[in-house]
N, C-alpha and C positions, 0 to 999 in steps of 0.2 A: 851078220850085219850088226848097227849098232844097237836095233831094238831088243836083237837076242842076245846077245851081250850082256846090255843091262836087265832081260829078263833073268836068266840065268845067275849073275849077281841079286837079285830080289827088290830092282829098282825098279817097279811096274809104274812109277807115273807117267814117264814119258808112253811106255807101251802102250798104258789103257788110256791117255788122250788119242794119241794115234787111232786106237780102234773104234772110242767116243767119234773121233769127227769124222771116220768112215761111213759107222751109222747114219750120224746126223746127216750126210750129204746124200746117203740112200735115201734117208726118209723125207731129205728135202725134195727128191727129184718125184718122189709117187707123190707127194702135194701138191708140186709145182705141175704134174702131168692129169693127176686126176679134179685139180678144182676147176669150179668155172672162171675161165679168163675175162670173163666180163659179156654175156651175151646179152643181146640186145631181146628184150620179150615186148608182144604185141601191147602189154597193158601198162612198159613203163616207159613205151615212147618219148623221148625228150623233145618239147616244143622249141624252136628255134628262138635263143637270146637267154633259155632258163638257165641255161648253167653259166660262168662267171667266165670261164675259158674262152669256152662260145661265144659269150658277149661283145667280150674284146676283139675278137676277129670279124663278127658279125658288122659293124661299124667298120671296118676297112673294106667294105666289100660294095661291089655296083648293088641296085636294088633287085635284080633279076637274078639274084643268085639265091636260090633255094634249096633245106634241107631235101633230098632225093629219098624216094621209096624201094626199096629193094625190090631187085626184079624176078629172086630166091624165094626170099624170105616172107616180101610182102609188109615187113615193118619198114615204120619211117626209120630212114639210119640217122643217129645224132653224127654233128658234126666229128670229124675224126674216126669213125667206126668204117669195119669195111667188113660183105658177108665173105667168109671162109668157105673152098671147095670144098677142103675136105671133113670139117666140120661142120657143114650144113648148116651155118649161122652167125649172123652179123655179130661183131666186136666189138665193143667199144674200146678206144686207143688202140686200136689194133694195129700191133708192133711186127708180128710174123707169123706164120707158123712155122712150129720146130718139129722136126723128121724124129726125132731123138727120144721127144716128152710124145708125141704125138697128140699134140696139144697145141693150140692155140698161146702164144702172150700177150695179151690183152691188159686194160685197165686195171683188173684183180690180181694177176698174179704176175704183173710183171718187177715190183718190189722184189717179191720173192725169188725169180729167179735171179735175179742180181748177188741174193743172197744165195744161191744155190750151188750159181760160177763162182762167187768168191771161194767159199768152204773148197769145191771142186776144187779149185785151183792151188789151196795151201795141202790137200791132200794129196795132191799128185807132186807137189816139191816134196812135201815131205818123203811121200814113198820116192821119187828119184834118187831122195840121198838115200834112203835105205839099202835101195838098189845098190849103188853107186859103194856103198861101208860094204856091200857083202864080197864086191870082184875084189880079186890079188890078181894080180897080173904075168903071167908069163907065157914065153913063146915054143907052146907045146900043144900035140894035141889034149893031154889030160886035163888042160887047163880048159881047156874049150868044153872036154865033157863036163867038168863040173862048175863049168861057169854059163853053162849055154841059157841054164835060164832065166836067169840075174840078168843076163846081156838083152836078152830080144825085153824083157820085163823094161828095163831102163831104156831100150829105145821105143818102145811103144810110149812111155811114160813120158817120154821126150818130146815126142810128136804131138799128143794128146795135153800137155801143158801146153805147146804153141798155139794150136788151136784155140784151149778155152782163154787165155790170156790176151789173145786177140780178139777172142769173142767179148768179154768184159769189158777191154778197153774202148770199142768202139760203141760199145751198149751206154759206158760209161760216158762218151765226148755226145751222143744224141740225149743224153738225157738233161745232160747241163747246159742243150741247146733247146732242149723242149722240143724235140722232133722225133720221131717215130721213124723203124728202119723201113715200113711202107711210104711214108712222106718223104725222107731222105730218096730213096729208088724209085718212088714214083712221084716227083714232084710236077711234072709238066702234064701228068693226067689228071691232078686231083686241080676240079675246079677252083675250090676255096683259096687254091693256096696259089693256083696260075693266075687268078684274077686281084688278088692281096697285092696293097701298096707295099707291102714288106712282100722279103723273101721270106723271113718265117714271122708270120703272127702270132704266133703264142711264143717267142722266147720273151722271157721276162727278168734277164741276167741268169748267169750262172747259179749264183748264190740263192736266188728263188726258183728259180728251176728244179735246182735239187730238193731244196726245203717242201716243195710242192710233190714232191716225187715221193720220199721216202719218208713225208710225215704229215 
């Protein structure tokens, strides 16, 4: 391939970035999987209108519409939070649970995961082509024996880019919308948002959406 190539010649920078942002995207995925995503604790309950997000939706709403008390947990959930099955505990923003981080994304770490899938994502083009520089191609079986696992390697690698790249992307179009992928799937159950003069209350343009998201 071409990384052994230039290893071999004694060009290690492309190689040791390669292996840099392997690292980096292991080490992003144990942060992103073991910090808290944002749980909601019985002594930092958010009173309805305190926070600024809140406020804004709070004012499009009938007056009988009330922050709800979980029926788990036992805290008041702030608006946007929802309790998790299989983390036994409310969220705030609460975006989804991921099978993968086995974790919660939530208010805290869902920055980071953005930054997670990104890395992912250059990691795995990058190893495609790697993949992709090490096949020669011909129509034998020798070629199969020694290409068999470059091959399955680049089409897993294939598959596994489609996936996070659509994962990004749609992470990407809800956040410039200021919408959460629980409000997105569940819009017609959540009170705040079935009862809203708007379809979404909190977007506030793309360009603050973002700025509000990732700073």
């Amino acid at each position: 391939s071409d990384l052994q190539k230039q290893e071999e010649r004694g060009e290690l920078l492309q190689p040791l970035i390669f292996v840099l942002l392997v690292l980096c995207s292991i080490l992003l995925y144990f942060k992103v999987s073991l910090m808290d995503p944002g749980f909601v604790k019985p002594e930092e309950e958010v009173k309805a209108g305190e926070d600024k997000e809140q406020g804004v939706v709070i004012r499009q709403l009938p007056g009988d519409i009330k922050l709800r008390r979980c029926g788990y947990c036992l805290v008041k959930q702030p608006m946007r939070a929802k309790h998790c099955q299989q983390c036994q505990h409310c969220v705030r923003r609460y975006d989804h649970h991921c099978p993968w981080l086995e974790n919660c994304v939530g208010e805290r770490n869902h920055p980071l995961f953005i930054v997670y899938l990104s890395v992912q994502l250059v990691v795995l083009l990058w190893g495609g082509h790697v993949a992709w520089s090490g096949l020669y191609f011909e129509q034998s079986r020798e070629w199969l024996q020694h290409n068999i696992f470059l091959l399955v390697s680049f089409l897993l690698i294939f598959i596994f880019t489609i996936v996070v790249l659509l994962l990004l992307v749609s992470h990407l179009y809800l956040i410039s919308c200021n919408t959460t992928t629980w409000e997105f799937m569940s819009h017609h159950r959540i009170s705040y948002l079935r009862h809203s003069e708007l379809e979404n209350p909190f977007d506030q343009g793309i360009i603050l959406n973002l700025w509000r998201f990732f700073c």
